[in-house]
TORSE-254520 format. One record per residue (C-alpha): residue number from 1; residue in one letter; y, x negated, z. Coordinates in nm, 3 decimals, decimal comma. Example, Ala and Ser with C-alpha at 12.3 -4.5 7.8 and 13.67 -1.06 7.14 Angstrom:
<rs>
  pos  code       c2       c1       c3
    1     A   -0,450   -1,230    0,780
    2     S   -0,106   -1,367    0,714
</rs>
This chain:
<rs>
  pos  code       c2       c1       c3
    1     X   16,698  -21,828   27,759
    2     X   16,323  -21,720   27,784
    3     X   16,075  -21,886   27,661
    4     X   16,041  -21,775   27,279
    5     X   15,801  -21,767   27,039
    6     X   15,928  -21,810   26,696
    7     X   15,830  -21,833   26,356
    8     X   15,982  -21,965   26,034
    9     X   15,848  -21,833   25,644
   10     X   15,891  -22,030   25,321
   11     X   15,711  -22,073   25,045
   12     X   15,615  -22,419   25,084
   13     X   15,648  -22,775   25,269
   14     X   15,711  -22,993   25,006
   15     X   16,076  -23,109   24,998
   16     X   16,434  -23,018   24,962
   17     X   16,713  -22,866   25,191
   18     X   16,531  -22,571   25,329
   19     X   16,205  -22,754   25,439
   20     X   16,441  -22,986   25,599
   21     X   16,610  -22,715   25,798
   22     X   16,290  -22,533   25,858
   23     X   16,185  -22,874   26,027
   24     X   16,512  -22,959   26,185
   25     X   16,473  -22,630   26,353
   26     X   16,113  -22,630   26,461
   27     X   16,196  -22,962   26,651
   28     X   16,512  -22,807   26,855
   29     X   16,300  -22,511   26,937
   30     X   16,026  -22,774   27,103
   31     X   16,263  -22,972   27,261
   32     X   16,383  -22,693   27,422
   33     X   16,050  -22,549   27,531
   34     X   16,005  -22,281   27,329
   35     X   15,723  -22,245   27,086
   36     X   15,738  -22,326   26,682
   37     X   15,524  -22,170   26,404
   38     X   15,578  -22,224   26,028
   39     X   15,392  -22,005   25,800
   40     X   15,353  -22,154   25,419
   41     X   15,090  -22,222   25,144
   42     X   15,164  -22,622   25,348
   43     X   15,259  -22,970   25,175
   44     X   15,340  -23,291   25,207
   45     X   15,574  -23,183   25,527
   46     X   15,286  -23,056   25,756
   47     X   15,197  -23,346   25,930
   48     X   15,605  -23,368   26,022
   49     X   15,604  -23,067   26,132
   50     X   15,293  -23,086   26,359
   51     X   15,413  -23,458   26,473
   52     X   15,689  -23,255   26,630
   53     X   15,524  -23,071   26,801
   54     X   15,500  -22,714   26,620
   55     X   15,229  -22,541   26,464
   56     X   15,138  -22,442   26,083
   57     X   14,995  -22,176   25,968
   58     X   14,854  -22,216   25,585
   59     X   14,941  -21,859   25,390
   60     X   15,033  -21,880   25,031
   61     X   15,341  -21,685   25,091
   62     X   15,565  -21,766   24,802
   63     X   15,371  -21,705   24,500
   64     X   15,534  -21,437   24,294
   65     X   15,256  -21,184   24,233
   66     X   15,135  -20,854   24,333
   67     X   14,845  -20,988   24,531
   68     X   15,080  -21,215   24,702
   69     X   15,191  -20,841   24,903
   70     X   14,835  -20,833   25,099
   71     X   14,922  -21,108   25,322
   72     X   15,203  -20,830   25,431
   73     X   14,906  -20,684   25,617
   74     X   14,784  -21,104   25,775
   75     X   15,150  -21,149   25,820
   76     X   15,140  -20,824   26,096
   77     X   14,788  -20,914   26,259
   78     X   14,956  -21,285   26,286
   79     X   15,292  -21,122   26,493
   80     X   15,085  -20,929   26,697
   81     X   14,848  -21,168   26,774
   82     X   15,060  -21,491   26,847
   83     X   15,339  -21,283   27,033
   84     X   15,590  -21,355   26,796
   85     X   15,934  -21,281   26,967
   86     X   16,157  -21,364   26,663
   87     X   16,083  -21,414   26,263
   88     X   16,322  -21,621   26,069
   89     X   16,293  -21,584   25,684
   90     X   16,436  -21,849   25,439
   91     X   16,327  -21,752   25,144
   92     X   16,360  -21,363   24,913
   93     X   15,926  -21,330   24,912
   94     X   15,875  -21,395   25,244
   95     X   16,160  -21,206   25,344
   96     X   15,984  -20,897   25,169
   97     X   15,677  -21,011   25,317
   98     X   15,821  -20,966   25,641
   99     X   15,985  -20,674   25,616
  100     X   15,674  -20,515   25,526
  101     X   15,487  -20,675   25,766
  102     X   15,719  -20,523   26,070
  103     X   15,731  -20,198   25,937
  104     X   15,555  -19,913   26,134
  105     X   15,554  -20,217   26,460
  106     X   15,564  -20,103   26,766
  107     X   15,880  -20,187   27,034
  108     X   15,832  -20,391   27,219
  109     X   15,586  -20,557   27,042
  110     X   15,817  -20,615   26,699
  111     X   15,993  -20,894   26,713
  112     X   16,341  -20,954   26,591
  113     X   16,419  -21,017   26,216
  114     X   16,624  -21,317   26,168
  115     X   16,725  -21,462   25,782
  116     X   16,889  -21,780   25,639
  117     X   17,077  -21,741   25,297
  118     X   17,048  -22,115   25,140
  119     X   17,171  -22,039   24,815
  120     X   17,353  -21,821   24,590
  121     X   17,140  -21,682   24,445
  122     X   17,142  -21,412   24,128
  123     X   17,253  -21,096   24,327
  124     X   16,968  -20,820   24,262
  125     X   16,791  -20,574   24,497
  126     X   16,526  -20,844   24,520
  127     X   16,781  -21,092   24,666
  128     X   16,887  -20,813   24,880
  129     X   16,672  -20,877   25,135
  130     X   16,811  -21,198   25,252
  131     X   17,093  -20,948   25,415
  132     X   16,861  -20,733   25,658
  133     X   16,806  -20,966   25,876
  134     X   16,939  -20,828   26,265
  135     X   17,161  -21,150   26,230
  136     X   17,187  -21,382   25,895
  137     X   17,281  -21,736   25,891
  138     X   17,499  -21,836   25,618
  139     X   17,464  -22,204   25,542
  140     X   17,860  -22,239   25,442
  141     X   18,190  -21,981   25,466
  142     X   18,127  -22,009   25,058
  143     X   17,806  -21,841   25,123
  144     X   17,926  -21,589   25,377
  145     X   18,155  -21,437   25,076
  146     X   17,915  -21,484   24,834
  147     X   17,707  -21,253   25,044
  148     X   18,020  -20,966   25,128
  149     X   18,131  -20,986   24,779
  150     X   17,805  -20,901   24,596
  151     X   17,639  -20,717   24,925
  152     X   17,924  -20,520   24,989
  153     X   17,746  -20,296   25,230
  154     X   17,623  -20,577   25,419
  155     X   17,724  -20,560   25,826
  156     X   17,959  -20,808   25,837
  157     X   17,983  -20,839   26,212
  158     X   17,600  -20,957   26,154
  159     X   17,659  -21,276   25,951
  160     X   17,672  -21,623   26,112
  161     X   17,833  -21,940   25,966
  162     X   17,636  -22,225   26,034
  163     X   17,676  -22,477   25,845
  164     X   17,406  -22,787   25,758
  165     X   17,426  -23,072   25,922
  166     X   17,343  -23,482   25,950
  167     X   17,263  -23,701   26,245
  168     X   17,530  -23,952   26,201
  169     X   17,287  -24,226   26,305
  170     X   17,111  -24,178   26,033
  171     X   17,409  -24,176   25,786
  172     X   17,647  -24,459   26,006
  173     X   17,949  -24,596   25,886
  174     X   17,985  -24,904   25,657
  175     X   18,184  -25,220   25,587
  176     X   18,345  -25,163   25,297
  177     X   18,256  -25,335   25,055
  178     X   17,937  -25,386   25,193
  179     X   17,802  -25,722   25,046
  180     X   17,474  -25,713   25,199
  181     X   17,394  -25,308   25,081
  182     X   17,530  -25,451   24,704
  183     X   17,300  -25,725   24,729
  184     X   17,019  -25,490   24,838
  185     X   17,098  -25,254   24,540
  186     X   17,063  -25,498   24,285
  187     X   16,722  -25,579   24,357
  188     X   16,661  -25,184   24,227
  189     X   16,804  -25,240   23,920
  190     X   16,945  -25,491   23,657
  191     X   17,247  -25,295   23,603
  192     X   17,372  -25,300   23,938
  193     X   17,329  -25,696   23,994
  194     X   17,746  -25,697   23,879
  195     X   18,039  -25,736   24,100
  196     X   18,276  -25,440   23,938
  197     X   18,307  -25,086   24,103
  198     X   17,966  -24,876   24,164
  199     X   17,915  -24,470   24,059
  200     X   17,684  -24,339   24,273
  201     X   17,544  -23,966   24,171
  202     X   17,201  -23,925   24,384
  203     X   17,014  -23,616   24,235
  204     X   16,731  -23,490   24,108
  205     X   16,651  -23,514   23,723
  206     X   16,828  -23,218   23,610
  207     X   17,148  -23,076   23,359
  208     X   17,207  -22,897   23,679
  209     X   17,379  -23,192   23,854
  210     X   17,626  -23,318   23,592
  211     X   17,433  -23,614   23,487
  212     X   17,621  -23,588   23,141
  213     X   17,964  -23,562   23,292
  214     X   17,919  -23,894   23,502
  215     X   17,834  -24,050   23,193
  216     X   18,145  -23,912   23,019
  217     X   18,301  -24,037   23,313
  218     X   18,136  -24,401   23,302
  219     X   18,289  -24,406   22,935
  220     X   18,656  -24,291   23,022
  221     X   18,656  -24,565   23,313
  222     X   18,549  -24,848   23,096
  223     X   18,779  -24,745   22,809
  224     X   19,077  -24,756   23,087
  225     X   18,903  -25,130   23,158
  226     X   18,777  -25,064   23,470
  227     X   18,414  -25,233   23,458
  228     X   18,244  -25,002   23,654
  229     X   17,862  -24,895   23,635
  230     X   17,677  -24,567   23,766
  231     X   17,329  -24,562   23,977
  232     X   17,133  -24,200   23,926
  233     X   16,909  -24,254   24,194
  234     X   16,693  -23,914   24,190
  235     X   16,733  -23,857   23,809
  236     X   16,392  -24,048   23,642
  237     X   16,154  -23,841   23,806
  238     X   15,790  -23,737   23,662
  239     X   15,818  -23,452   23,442
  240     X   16,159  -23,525   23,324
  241     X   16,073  -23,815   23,060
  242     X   16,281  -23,587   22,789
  243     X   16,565  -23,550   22,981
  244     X   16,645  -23,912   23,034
  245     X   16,524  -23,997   22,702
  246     X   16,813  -23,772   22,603
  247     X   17,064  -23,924   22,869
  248     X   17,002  -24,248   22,744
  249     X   17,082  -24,188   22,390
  250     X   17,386  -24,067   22,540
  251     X   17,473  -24,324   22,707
  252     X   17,381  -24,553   22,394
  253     X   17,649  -24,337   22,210
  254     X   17,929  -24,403   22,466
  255     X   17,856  -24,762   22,436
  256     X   17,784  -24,763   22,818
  257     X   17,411  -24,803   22,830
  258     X   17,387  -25,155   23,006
  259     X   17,633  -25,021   23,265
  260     X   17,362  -24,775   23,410
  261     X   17,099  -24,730   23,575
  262     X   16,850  -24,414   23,610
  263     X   16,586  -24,453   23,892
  264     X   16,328  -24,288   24,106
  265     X   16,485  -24,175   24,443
  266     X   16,505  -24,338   24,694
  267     X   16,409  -24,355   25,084
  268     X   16,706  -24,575   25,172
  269     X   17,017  -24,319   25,042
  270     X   17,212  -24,441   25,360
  271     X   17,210  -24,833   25,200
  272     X   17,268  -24,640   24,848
  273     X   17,616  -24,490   24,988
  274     X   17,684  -24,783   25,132
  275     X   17,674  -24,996   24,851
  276     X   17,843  -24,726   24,657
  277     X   18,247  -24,783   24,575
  278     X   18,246  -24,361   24,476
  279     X   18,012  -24,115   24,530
  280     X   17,969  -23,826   24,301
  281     X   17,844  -23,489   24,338
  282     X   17,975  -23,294   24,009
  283     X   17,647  -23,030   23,991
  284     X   17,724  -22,701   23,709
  285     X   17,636  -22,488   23,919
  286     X   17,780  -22,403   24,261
  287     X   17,601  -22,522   24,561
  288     X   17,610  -22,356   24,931
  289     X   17,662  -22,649   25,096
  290     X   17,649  -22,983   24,959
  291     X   17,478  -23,289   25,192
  292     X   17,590  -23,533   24,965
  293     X   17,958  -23,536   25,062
  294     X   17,886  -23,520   25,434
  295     X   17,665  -23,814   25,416
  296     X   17,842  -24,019   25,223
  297     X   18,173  -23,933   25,378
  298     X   17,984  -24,046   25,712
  299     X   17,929  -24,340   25,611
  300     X   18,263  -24,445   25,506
  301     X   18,284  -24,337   25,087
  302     X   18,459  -24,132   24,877
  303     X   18,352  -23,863   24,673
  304     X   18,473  -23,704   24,370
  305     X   18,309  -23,387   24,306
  306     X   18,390  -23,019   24,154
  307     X   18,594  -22,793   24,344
  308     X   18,408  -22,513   24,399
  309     X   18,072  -22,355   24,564
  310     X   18,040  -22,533   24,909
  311     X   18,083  -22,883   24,771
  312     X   18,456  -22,810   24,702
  313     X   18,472  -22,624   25,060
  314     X   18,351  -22,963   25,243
  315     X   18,614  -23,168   25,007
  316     X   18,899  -22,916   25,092
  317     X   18,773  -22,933   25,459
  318     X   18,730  -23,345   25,471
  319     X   18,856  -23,518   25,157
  320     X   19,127  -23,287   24,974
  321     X   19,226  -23,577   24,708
  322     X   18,817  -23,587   24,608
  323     X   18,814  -23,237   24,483
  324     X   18,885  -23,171   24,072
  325     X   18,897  -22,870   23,857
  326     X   18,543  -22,789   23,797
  327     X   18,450  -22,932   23,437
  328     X   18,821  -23,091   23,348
  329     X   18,703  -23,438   23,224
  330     X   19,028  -23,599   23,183
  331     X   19,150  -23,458   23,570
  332     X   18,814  -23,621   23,678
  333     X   18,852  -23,960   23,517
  334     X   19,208  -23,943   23,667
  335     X   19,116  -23,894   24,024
  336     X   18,831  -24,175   23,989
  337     X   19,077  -24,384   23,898
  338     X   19,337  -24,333   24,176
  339     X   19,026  -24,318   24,434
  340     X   18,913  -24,672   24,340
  341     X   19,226  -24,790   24,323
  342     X   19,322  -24,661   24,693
  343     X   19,022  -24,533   24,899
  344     X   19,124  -24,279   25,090
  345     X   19,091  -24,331   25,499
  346     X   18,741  -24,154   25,586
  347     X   18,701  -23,854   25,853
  348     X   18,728  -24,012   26,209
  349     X   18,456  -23,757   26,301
  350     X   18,249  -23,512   26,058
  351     X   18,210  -23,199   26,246
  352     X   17,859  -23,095   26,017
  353     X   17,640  -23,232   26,249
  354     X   17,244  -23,159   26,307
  355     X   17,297  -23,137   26,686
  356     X   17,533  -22,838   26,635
  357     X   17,334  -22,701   26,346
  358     X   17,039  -22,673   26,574
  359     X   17,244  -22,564   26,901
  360     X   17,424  -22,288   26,701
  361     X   17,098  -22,160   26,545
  362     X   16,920  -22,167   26,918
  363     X   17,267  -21,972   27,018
  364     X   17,205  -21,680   26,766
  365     X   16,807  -21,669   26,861
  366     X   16,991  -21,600   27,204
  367     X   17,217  -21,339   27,072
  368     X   16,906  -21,100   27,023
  369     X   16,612  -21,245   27,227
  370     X   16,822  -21,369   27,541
</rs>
């Protein structure tokens, strides 16, 4: 393939699943000599970026106003001026953005129009957009009929499964138990310094991810007599003061309050899974794709999660006997119990890797800009 030039839009560069991809994909597109520019308003994730050897551009392209639409007009100078071969949105504003911005361009001086759907989100005319691209990438096959089913006029010969993906050194398998991860997580907390069966639920501090059912879970397991305890790495979090506050009366009410513990995240989730005995991932709301379960099934735990949105595609994919009736307590407490009792063999291989992530993405680039 050519040499390409390509650039990425988001909002921002602060954290979370599409700032990773963005990344992930500005550092295949160096390594294999082609040239990488991010436009967003910037974050924490700039100097990342740039140690990898791509360029940012600062443009405060995901703030929902009306004077947000003149950088439309900056967005088509930038094309022009920087070559631009290829523009991959990943977010609904600076899709639109976009779109405006190559309209009334020139061929062969308009580059192609690439988009990423990472979520599922509310289907309107203003999520709409995500489908023009000349190819979209849909992060999971739960996405990919998300997208027919509410964009029914959506070019389905256009659409592209690619699914997120991990670089298994990062996430690498585990004795199990793992005395010397345990050890390591009860230095984080008090309630994890015990020798019973650990609930793992990483997230951030939000109803959203199920906090509340783990603790109804928590309960169900010690009524049973199973003296297990539950780290919510992710969930104490500034800004969220009220919702633990409420958690923990909660948990005071189940009678399970020494048995957990809420902290900060952490930079060490790897160690986290690995001193896990059952990882959880029970969010309310469908996901696309749902890193948790690869990682943790990567390095050698089991998960109990939800059946549906991609988290119960991965489970039906990789771990069938992890995936429950979304929101049926007693069928959850059920298959915790049978999963502690006999962990289930883990993948030999998970297929979700970042090295095909990136190589398929690269592959579609080629599709249009060979």
């Amino acid at each position: 393939m050519r040499r390409l030039t390509v650039v990425q839009l988001l909002p921002a560069l602060e954290s979370g699943g599409v700032e990773r991809s963005t990344l992930e994909i500005a550092e295949a597109l160096v390594q294999a000599g082609h040239r990488a520019l991010v436009v967003s308003a910037g974050g924490r994730l700039v100097p990342k970026l740039q140690a990898l050897g791509a360029e940012h551009i600062t443009l405060d392209i995901g703030r929902k106003s009306l004077l947000t639409l003149r950088h439309a007009r900056t967005l088509r100078a930038l094309f022009a001026r920087e070559r631009i071969d290829l523009v991959h949105a990943r977010s609904r504003l600076p899709a639109w953005l976009a779109v405006f911005a190559l309209h009334g361009m020139a061929a062969p001086a308009k580059p192609r129009f690439f988009t990423t759907v990472h979520g599922l989100n509310s289907p309107s005319r203003y999520s709409a957009v995500m489908t023009r691209g000349e190819r979209v990438i849909c992060v999971s096959q739960t996405v990919h009929d998300y997208v027919l089913q509410n964009y029914p006029d959506t070019d389905a010969t256009k659409l592209r499964v690619i699914t997120r993906g991990i670089d298994p050194l990062m996430f690498p398998r585990a004795p199990h138990p793992d005395r010397d991860a345990r050890a390591w997580a009860a230095s984080q907390h008090p309630a994890l310094a015990t020798d019973g069966p650990l609930l793992l639920l990483p997230g951030r501090g939000t109803r959203l991810k199920g906090h509340a059912d783990a603790l109804k879970l928590l309960a169900d397991l010690h009524r049973d007599g199973i003296a297990a305890t539950l780290w919510l790495p992710g969930a104490r979090e500034a800004g969220r003061e009220a919702y633990i506050a409420e958690l923990e009366r909660e948990a005071a009410s189940l009678g399970i309050a020494d048995a957990i513990a809420f902290t900060p995240p952490t930079d060490q989730i790897a160690r986290a899974y690995a001193a896990s005995s059952l990882v959880l991932q029970l969010s309310r709301k469908p996901e696309a794709f749902g890193r948790t379960v690869v990682e943790a099934l990567s390095v050698g735990r089991p998960v109990l999660g939800w059946a549906h949105g991609g988290v119960g595609e991965l489970l039906a994919q990789l771990q069938p006997s992890g995936a429950v009736t979304p929101f049926d307590a007693a069928a959850l407490a059920h298959a915790a119990r049978t999963l502690l009792a006999q962990p289930p063999s883990p993948p030999a291989t998970i297929p979700h890797t970042l090295r095909a992530m990136q190589e398929s993405t690269l592959a579609v680039y080629a599709e249009l800009c060979g």
